[in-house]
TIVOMI-385937 format. One record per residue (C-alpha): residue in one letter; x, y, z; residue number from 1. Coordinates in pm, whole numbers. Example, Ala and Ser with C-alpha at 12.3 -4.5 7.8 and 13.67 -1.06 7.14 Angstrom:
2
+------+--------+--------+--------+-------+
! miro !      X !      Y !      Z ! milum !
+------+--------+--------+--------+-------+
!    A !   1230 !   -450 !    780 !     1 !
!    S !   1367 !   -106 !    714 !     2 !
+------+--------+--------+--------+-------+
% end
This chain:
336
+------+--------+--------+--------+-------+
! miro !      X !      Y !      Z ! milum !
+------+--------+--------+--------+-------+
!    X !   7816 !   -286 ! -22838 !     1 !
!    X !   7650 !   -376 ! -23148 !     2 !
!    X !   7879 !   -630 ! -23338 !     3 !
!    X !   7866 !   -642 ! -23697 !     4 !
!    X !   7863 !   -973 ! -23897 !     5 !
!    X !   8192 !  -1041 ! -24083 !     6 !
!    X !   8305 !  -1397 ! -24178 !     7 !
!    X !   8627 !  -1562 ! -24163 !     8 !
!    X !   8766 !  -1307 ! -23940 !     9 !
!    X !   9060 !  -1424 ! -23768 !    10 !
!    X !   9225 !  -1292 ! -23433 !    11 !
!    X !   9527 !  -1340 ! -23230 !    12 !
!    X !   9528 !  -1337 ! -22864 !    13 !
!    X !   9846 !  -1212 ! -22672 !    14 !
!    X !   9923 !  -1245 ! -22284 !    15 !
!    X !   9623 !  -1511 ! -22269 !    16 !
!    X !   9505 !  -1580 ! -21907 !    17 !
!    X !   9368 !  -1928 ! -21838 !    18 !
!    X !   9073 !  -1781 ! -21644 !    19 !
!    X !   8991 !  -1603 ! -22018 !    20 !
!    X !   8970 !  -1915 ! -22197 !    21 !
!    X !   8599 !  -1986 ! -22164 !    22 !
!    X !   8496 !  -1663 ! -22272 !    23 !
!    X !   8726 !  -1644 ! -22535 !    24 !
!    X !   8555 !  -1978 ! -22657 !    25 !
!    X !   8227 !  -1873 ! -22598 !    26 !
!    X !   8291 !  -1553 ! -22817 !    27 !
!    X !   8462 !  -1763 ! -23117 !    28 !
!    X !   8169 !  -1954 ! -23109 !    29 !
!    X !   7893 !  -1728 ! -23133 !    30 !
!    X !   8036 !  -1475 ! -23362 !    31 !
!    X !   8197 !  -1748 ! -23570 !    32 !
!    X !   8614 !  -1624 ! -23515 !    33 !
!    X !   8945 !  -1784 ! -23568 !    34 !
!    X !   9130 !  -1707 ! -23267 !    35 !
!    X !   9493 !  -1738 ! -23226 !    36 !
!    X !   9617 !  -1802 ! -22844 !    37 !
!    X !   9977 !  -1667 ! -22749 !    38 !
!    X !  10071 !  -1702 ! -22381 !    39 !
!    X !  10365 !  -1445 ! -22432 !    40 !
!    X !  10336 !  -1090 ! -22454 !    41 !
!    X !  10337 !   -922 ! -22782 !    42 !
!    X !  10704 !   -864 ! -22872 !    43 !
!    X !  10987 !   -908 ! -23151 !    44 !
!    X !  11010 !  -1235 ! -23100 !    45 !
!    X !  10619 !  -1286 ! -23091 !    46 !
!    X !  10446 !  -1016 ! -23339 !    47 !
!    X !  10510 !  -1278 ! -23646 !    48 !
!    X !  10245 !  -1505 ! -23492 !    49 !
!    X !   9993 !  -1288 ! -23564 !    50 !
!    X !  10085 !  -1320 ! -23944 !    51 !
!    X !   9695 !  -1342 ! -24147 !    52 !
!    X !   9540 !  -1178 ! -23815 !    53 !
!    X !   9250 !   -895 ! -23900 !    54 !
!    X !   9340 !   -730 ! -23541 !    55 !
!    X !   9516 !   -831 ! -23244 !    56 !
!    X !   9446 !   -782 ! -22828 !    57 !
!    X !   9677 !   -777 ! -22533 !    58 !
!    X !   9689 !   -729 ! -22166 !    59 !
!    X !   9913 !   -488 ! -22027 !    60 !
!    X !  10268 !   -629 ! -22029 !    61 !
!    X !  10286 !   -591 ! -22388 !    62 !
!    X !  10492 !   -297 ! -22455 !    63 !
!    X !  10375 !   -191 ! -22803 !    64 !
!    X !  10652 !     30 ! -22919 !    65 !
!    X !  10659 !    244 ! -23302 !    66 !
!    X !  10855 !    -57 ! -23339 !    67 !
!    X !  10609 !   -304 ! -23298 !    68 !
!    X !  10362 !   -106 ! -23457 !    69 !
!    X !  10569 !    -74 ! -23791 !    70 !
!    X !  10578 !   -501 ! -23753 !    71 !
!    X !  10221 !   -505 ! -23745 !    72 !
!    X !  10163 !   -267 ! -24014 !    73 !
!    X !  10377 !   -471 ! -24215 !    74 !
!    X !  10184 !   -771 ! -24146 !    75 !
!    X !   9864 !   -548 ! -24310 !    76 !
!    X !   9754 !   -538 ! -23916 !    77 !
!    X !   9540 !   -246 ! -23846 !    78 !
!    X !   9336 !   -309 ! -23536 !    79 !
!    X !   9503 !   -364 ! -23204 !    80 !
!    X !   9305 !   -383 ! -22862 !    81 !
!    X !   9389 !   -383 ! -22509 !    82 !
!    X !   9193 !   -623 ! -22241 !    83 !
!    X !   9323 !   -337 ! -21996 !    84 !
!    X !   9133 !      9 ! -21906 !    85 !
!    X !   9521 !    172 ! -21902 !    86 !
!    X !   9716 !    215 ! -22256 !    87 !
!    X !  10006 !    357 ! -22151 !    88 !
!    X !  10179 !     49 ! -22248 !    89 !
!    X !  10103 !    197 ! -22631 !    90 !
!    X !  10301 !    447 ! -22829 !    91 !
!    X !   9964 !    602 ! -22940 !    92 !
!    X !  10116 !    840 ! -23095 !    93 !
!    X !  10317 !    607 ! -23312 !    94 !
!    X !   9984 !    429 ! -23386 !    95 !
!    X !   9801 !    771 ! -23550 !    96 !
!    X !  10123 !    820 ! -23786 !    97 !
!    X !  10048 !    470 ! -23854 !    98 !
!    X !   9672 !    501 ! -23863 !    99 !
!    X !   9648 !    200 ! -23659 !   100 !
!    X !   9283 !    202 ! -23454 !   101 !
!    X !   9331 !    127 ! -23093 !   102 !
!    X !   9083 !     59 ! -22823 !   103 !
!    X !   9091 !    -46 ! -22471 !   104 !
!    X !   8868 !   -182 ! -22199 !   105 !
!    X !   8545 !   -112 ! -22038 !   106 !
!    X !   8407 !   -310 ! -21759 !   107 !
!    X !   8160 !   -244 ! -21481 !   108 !
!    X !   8314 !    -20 ! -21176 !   109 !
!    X !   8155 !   -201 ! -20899 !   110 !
!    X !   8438 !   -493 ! -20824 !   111 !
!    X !   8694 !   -180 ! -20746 !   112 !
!    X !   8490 !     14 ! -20587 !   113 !
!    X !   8356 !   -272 ! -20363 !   114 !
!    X !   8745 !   -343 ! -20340 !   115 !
!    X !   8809 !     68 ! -20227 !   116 !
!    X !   8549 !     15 ! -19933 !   117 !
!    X !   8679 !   -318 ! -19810 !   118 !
!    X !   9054 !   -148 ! -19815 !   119 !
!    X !   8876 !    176 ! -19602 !   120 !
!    X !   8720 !    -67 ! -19358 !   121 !
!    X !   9015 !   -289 ! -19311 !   122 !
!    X !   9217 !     63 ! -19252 !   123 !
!    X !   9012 !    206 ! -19007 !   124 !
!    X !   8959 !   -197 ! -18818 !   125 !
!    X !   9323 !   -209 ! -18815 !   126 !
!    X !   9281 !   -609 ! -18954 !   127 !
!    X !   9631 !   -614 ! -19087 !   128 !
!    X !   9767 !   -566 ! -18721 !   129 !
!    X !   9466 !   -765 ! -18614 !   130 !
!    X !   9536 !  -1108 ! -18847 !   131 !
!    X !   9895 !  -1112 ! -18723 !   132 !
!    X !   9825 !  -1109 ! -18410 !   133 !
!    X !   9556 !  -1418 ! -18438 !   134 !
!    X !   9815 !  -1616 ! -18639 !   135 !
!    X !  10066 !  -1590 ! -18350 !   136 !
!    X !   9753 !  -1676 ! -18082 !   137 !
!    X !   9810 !  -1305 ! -17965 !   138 !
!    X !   9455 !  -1186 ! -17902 !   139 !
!    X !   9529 !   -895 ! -17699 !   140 !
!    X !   9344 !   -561 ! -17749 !   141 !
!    X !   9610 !   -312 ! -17705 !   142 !
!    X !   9675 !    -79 ! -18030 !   143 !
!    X !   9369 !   -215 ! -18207 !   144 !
!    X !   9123 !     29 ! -18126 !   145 !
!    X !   8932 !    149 ! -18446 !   146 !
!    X !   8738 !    444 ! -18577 !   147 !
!    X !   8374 !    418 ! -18759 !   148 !
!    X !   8265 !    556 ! -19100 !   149 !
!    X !   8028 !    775 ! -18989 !   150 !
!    X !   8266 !    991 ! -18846 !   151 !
!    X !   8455 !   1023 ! -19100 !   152 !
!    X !   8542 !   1260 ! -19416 !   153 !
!    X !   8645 !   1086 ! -19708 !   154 !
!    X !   8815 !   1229 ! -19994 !   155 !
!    X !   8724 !   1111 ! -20332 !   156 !
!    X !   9014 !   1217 ! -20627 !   157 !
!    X !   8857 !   1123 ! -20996 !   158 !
!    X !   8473 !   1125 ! -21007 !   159 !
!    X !   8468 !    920 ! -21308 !   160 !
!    X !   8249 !    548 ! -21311 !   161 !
!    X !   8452 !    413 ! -21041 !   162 !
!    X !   8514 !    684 ! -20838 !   163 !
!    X !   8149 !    772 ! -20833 !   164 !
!    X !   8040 !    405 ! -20751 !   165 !
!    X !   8291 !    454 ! -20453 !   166 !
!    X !   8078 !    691 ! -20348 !   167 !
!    X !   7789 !    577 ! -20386 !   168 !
!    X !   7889 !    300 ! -20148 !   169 !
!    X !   8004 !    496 ! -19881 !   170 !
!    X !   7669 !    671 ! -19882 !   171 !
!    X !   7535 !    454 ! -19649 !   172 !
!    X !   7794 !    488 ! -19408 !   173 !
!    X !   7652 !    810 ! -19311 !   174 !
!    X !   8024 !    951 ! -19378 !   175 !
!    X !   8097 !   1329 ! -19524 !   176 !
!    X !   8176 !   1265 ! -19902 !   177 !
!    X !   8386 !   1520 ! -20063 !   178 !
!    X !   8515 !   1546 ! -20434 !   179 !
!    X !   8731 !   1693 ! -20677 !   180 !
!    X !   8740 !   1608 ! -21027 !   181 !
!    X !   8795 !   1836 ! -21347 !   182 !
!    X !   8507 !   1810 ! -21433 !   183 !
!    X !   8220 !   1847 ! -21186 !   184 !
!    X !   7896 !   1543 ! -21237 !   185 !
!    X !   7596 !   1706 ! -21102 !   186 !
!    X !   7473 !   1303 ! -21069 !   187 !
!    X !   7735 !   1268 ! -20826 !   188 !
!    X !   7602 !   1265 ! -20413 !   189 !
!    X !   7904 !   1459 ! -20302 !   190 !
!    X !   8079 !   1779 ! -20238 !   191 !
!    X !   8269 !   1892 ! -20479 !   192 !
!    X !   8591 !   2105 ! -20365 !   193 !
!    X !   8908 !   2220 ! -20440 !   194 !
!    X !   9215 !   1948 ! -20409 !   195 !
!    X !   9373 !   2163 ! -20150 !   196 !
!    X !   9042 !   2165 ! -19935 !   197 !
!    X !   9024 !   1766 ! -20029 !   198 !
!    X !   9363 !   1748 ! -19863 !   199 !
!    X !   9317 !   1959 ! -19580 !   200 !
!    X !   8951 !   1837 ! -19471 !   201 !
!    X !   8930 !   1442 ! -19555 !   202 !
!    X !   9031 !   1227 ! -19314 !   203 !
!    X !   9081 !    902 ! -19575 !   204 !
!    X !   9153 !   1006 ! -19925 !   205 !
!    X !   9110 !    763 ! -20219 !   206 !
!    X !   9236 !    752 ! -20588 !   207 !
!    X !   9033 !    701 ! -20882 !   208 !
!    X !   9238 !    953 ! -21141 !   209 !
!    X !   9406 !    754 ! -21431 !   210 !
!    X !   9791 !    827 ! -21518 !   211 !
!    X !   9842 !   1059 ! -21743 !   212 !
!    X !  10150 !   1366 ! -21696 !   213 !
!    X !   9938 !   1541 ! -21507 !   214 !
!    X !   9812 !   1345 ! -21227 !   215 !
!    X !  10185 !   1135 ! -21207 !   216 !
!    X !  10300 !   1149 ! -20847 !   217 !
!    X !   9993 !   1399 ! -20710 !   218 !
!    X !  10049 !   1191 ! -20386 !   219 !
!    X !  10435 !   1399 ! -20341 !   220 !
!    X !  10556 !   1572 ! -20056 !   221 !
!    X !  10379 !   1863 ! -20138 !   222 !
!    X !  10031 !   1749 ! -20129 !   223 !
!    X !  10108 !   1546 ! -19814 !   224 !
!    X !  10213 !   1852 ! -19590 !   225 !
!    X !   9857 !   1942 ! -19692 !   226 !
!    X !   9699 !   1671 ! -19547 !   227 !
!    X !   9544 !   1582 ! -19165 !   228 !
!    X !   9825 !   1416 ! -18908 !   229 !
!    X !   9698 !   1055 ! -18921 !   230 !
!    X !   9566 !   1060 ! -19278 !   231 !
!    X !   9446 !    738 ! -19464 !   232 !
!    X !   9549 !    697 ! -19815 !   233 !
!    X !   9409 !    414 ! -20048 !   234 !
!    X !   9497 !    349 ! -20402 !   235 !
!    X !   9285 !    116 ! -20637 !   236 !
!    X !   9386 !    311 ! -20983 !   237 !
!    X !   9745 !    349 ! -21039 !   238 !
!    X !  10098 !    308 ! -20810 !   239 !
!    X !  10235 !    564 ! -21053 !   240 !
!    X !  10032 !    831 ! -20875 !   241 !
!    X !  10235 !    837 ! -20562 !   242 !
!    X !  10568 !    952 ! -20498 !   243 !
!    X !  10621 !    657 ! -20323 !   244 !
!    X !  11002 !    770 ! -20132 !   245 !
!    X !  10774 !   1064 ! -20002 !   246 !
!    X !  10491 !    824 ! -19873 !   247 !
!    X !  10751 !    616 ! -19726 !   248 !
!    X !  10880 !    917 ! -19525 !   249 !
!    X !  10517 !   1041 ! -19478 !   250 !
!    X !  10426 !    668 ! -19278 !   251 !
!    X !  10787 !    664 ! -19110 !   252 !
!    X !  10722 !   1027 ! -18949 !   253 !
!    X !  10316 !    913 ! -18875 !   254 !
!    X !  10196 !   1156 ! -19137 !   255 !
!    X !  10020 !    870 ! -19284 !   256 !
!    X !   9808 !    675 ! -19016 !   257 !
!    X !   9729 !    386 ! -19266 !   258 !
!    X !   9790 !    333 ! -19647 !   259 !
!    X !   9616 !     38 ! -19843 !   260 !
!    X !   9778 !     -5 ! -20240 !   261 !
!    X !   9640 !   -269 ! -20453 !   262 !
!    X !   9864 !   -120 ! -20755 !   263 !
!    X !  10237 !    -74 ! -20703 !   264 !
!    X !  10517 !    144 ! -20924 !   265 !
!    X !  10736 !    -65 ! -21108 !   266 !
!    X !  10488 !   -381 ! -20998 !   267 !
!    X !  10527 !   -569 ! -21385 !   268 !
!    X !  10715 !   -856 ! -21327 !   269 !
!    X !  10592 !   -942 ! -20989 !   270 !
!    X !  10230 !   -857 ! -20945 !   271 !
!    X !  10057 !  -1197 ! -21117 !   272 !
!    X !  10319 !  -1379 ! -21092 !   273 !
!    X !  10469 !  -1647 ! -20886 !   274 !
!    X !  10763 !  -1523 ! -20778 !   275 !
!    X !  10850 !  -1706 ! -20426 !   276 !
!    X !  11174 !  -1856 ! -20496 !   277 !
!    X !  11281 !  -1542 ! -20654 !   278 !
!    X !  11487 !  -1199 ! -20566 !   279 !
!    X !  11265 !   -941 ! -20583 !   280 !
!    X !  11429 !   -576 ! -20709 !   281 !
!    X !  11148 !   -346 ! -20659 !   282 !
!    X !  11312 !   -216 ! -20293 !   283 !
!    X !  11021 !      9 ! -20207 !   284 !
!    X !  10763 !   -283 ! -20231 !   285 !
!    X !  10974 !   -513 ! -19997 !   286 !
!    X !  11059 !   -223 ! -19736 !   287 !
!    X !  10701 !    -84 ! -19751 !   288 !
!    X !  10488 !   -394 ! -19686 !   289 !
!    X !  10649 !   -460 ! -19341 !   290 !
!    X !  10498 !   -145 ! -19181 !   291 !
!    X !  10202 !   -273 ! -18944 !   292 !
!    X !   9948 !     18 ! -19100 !   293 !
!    X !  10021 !    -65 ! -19470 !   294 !
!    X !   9786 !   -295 ! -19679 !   295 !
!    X !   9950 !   -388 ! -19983 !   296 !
!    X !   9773 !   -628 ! -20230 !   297 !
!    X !   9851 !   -788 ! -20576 !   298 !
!    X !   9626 !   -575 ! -20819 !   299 !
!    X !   9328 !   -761 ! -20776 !   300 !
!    X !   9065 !   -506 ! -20712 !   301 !
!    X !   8896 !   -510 ! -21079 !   302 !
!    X !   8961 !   -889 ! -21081 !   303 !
!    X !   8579 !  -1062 ! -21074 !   304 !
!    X !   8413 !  -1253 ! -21292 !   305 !
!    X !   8193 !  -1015 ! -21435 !   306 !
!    X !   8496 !   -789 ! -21496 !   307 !
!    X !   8720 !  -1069 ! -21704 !   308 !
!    X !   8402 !  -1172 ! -21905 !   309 !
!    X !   8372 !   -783 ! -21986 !   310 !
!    X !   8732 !   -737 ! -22098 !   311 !
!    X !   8728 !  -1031 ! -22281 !   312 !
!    X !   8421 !   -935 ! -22463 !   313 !
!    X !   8531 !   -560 ! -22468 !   314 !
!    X !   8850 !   -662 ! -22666 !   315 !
!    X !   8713 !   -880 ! -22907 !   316 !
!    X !   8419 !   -672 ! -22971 !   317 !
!    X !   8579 !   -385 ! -23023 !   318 !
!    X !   8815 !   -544 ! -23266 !   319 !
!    X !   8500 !   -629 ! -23515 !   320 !
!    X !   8348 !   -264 ! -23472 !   321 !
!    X !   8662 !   -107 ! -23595 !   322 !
!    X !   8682 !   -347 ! -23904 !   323 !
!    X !   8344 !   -364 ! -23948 !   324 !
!    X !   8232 !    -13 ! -23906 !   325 !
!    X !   8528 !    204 ! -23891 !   326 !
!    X !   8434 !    246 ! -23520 !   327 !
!    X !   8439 !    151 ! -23154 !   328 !
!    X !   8284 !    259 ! -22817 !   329 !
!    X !   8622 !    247 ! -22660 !   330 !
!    X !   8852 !    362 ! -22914 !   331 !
!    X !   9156 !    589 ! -22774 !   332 !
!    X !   9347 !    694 ! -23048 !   333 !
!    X !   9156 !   1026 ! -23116 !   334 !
!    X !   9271 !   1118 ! -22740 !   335 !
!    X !   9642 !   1140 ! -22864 !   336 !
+------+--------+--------+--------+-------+
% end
């Protein structure tokens, strides 16, 4: 992304991660920024702290209402970014009557789609039941027979930069690939099908769709009784996209042989956080995660090094195209 020069620009930073620090500091230095730090989300009680901001970025538990975009507006704020690939945090609509630019995140695909393979591999090895065992000194072999890629049909959903570096990882494996997507990437080394042959042929399937109305809940009751008895279901994109009361009845009944979830519905408030000594309310999660075939872990597959460097740099860059050139790479709001 091609930055252009402006001086005495000045930014404020919501939600700010210490592991973003460095390359937040690296970026104020070398493209000469004032950068305001906020540990809070962007709120009511917070938006006035970006008072003599050019543009402002956030992470995803800022919940940027009409409201909050009127504040800004008032505060001659224009530019707003999110360090997050998802927006659905933002009233985008709200911003166009506003005509205030939005953009999001890009990073590279290959920390969640190294993540997707690990989950597959740990589904198929069983290691969940496998670790427990250990910790107990239980090293018995009984119920922890596996099965091997190469046998395998895996079920890609959303063909897009991760879900096609998913498969070009399982290429290797020697595994049958197939895919559906709306649109159809002749780059792509797999076969594309319908989502009702997806469902009925794979053996694992995995998500790579983002939310929007029309993939909410695809994972439902529906598109389970379409599936194999014994089918494994991972989910690296969003927990929105499964129906999770009819997964629950799915593993109870053995439709589902093994589910792995790094993502979670109604996870804000507890994924990140530390939240031992607390009561947790998100049922689901806590009745869920005892089953001895479910994976569940804290939304970590995009988190690497390479990936917080790129959202980092993603949001402030962006930020300075949009002021400086009436443009961005990543902008969303023309998608409302």
């Amino acid at each position: 992304m091609n930055v252009p020069n402006i001086v005495n620009m000045k930014i404020t930073v919501y939600e700010i991660r210490e592991d973003e620090r460095e390359a937040f500091r690296r970026l104020a230095g070398n493209l000469k920024l004032e950068i305001v730090y906020v540990s809070a989300p962007l709120n009511d009680d917070t938006v006035q702290l970006a008072a003599g901001s050019n543009g402002v970025t956030i992470l995803g538990y800022s919940k940027v209402s009409a409201g909050i975009l009127g504040k800004l507006k008032d505060l001659n704020i224009n530019y707003l970014s999110t360090r997050t690939i998802g927006y659905n945090h933002i009233d985008l609509a709200a911003a166009k009557r506003l005509n205030i630019r939005i953009s999001n995140a890009s990073y590279g695909p290959y920390g969640v789609a190294d993540y997707t393979v690990m989950l597959i591999l740990m589904s198929l090895r069983k290691y969940k039941q496998a670790l427990f065992r250990a910790n107990v000194n239980d090293y018995s072999l009984t119920g922890l027979q596996g099965r091997e890629m190469k046998d395998m049909t895996i079920g890609i959903i959303g063909t897009g930069r991760i879900g096609s570096k998913v498969i070009d990882n399982l290429s290797g494996f020697g595994c049958r690939i197939l895919a559906y997507d709306t649109y159809i990437d002749g780059n792509v080394k797999a076969e594309y099908v319908s989502l009702d042959t997806l469902y009925k042929e794979s053996d694992i399937i995995s998500l790579h769709v983002p939310l929007f109305e029309s993939t909410s809940q695809i994972i439902n009751k529906n598109s389970l009784s379409k599936m194999k008895e014994g089918v494994i279901l991972i989910n690296c994109s969003r927990g929105e996209l499964m129906n999770i009361a009819d997964v629950i009845i799915a593993i109870e009944h053995e439709k589902i042989g093994a589910l792995a979830l790094d993502v979670f519905e109604n996870e804000e408030g507890i994924y990140h956080f530390d939240r031992r000594t607390d009561i947790l309310k998100n049922r689901d999660m806590a009745y869920i995660r005892q089953f001895p075939n479910v994976i569940m872990t804290q939304h970590i597959a995009f988190y690497t090094n390479s990936a917080v460097d790129d959202m980092v740099s993603c949001g402030v860059k962006s930020l300075i195209s949009l002021i400086g050139e009436g443009r961005a790479d990543t902008e969303i709001t023309y998608r409302v």
